[in-house]
C-alpha positions in Angstrom: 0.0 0.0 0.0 1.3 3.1 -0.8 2.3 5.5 1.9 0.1 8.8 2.6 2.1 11.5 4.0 0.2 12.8 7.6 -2.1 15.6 7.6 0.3 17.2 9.8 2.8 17.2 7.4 0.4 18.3 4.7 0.0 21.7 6.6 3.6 22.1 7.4 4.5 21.7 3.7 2.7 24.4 3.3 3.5 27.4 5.5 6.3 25.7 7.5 10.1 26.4 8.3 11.7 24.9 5.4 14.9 23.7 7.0 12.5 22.0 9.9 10.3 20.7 7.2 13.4 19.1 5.1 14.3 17.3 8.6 10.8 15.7 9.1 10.5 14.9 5.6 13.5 12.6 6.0 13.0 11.1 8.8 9.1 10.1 8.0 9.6 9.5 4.0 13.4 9.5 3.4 13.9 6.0 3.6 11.1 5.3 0.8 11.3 4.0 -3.0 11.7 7.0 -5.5 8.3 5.9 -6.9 6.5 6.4 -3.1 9.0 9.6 -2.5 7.6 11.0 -6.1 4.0 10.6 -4.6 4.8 11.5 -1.5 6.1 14.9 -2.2 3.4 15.3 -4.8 0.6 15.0 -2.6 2.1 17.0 0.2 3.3 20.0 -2.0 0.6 20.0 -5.1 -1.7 22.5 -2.7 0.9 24.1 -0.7 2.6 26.0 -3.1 2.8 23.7 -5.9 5.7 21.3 -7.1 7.9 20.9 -10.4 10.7 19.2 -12.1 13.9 20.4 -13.0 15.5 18.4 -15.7 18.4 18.9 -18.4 17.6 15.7 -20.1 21.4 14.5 -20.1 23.1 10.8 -19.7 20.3 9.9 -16.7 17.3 12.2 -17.1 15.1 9.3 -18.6 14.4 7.3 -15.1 13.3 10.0 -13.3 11.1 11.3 -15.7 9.5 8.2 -16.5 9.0 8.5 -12.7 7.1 11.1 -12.6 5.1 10.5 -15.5 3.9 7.6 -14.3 2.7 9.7 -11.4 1.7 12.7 -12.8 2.6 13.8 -16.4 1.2 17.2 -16.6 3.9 17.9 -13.6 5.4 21.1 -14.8 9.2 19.9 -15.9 11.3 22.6 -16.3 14.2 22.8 -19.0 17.4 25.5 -18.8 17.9 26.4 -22.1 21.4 27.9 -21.8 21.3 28.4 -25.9 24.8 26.4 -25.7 23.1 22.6 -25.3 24.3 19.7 -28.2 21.9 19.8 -30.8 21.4 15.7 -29.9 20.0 17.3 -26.5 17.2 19.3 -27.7 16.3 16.8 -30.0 16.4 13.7 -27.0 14.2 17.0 -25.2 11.7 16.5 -27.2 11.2 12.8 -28.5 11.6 11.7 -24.6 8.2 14.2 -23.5 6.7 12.8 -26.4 7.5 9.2 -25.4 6.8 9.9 -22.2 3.9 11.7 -22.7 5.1 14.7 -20.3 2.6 17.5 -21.4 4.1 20.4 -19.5 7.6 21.0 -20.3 8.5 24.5 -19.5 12.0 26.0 -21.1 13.4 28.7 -19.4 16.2 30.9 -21.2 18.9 33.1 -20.0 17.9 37.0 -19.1 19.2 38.8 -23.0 20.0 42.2 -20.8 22.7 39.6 -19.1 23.8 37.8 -22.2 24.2 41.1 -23.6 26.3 42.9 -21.1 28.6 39.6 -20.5 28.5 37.4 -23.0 27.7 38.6 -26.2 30.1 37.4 -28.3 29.1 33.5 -26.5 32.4 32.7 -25.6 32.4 33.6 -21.8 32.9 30.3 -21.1 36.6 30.4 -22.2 37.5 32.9 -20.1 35.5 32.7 -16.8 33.4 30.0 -16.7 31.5 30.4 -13.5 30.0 33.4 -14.5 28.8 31.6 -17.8 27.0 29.3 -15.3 25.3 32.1 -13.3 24.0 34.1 -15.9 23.2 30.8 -18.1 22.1 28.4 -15.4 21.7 29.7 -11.8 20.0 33.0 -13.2 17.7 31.0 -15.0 17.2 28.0 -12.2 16.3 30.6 -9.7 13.2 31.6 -12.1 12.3 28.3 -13.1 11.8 27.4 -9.3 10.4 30.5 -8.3 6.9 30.4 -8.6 6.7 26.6 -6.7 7.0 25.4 -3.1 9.0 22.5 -3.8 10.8 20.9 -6.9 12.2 17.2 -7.9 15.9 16.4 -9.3 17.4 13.5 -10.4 20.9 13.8 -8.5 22.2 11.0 -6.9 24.9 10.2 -4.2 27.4 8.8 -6.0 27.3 10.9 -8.5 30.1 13.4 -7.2 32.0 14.3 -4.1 30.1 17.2 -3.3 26.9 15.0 -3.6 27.9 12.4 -0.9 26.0 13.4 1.8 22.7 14.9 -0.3 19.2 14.0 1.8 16.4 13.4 0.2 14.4 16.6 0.8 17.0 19.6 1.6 16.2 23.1 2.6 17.3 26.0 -0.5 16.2 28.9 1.0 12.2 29.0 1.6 11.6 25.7 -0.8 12.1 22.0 -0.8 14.4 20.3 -3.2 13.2 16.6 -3.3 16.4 14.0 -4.7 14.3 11.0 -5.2 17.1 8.9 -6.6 19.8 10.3 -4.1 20.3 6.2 -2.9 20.5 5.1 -6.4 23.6 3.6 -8.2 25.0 3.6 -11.3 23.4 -0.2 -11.9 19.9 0.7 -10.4 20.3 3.4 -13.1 21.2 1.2 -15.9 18.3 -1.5 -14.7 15.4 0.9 -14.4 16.2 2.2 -17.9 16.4 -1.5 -19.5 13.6 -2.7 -17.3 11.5 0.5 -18.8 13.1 0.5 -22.3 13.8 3.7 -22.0 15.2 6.3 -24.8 18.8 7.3 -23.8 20.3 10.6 -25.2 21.9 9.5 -28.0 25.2 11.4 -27.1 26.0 8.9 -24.0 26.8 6.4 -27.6 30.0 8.6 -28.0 31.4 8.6 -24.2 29.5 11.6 -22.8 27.9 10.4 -20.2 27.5 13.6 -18.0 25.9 16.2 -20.6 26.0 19.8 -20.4 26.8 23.0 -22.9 28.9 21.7 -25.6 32.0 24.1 -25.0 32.2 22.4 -21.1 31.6 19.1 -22.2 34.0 16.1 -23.2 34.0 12.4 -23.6 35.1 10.1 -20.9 37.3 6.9 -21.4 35.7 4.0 -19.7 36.6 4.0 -16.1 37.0 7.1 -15.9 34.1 9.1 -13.3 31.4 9.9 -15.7 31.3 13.5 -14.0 35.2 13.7 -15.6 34.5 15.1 -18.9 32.6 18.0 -17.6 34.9 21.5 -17.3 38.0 18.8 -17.7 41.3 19.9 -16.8 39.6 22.3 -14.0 38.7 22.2 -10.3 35.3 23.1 -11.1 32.5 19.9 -10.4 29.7 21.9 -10.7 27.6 24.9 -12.4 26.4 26.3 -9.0 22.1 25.1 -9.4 22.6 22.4 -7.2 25.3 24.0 -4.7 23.8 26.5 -1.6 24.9 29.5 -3.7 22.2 29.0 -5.5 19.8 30.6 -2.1 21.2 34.1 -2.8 20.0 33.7 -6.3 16.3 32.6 -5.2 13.4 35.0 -5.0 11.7 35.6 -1.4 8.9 32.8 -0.5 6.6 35.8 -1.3 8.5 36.9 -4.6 
């Protein structure tokens, strides 16, 4: 029987402290299947504010959102559109929805006013690469989240270093960002999307197996750590939407 979050917890979702609210969330649901966390955090956040997904339909996008299509495939999806994606991206974007039959797939695009002033000539990225990611991705994130309570990504644990320790449901600012795939593995991965025959971005054939902008994004040798051929040759493991930097870029509760 699938579990039915309390009706305390139904009206704490939606007015509550959100770093209190990410603690009980774990305790009470964290331990669940992704498919029970999905309706979990669907149910709780649908009237409190509202819930979406966030998705850049790379190397492991196609579990999740079969996920929550399954559940619920009007669920708003949300899409950065940086304007620097692989063509193969945009494409896998849209035969996956239709596959899926996701009906509300919303892009969001970089502000012009800061492409203009920064980056006009698109090659930012050469010279300083995090603020490419701020005015391309954590700019745009912080909109695309804005107008909900709560949102879903498909990160997982072993993903990365700075991922390691990810909960479940974690506090950004006023909001709820739900990680129902944070226990998965690489094989649980693989097995949901054979199990599901499930469309794969065609550009994980050629070694890229963690997909972002094409300027920032290499093919990996097998063995290496799929997160290797993004920024390769820097420090850099992330573009700042799923680090706590991204807080100071998120409007107020009320904005």
């Amino acid at each position: 029987m699938a579990t039915k979050p309390r009706q305390p917890d139904r009206d704490f979702a939606a007015s509550g402290d959100a770093n209190e609210l990410a603690d009980v969330l774990n305790l009470r649901y964290g331990h669940l299947p992704a498919e029970e966390i999905i309706a979990v955090a669907i149910d709780l956040f649908d009237d409190a504010g509202g819930i979406a997904a966030t998705s850049s339909f790379g190397a492991d996008s196609a579990a999740l959102l079969h996920l929550i299509a399954e559940a619920e495939p009007g669920l708003p999806v949300t899409f950065l559109d940086t304007g620097q994606h692989f063509g193969e991206t945009l494409q896998y974007r849209d035969q996956l929805a239709e596959d899926l039959g996701l009906t509300n797939i919303v892009i969001v695009k970089p502000l012009d006013d800061a492409l203009t002033a920064d980056d006009p000539d698109g090659i930012l990225h050469q010279s300083d690469t995090d603020r490419c990611c701020a005015i391309r991705k954590v700019e745009p994130m912080a909109r695309a989240v804005a107008p909900y309570r709560a949102w879903f990504t498909g990160r997982k644990r072993g993903q990365a270093s700075t991922r390691a320790e990810m909960p479940v449901f974690e506090a950004v600012g006023p909001r709820i960002r739900v990680n129902p795939l944070a226990r998965w593995t690489t094989e649980d991965q693989a097995d949901y999307m054979r199990r599901h025959d499930l469309r794969q971005n065609p550009l994980v054939a050629f070694g890229y197996l963690s997909i972002g902008c094409f300027p920032c994004t290499s093919p990996v040798k097998p063995g290496e750590d799929p997160r290797s051929g993004r920024w390769a040759g820097q420090a850099k493991t992330e573009c700042g939407i799923h680090l706590p930097g991204l807080e100071a870029a998120l409007p107020s509760a009320s904005g």
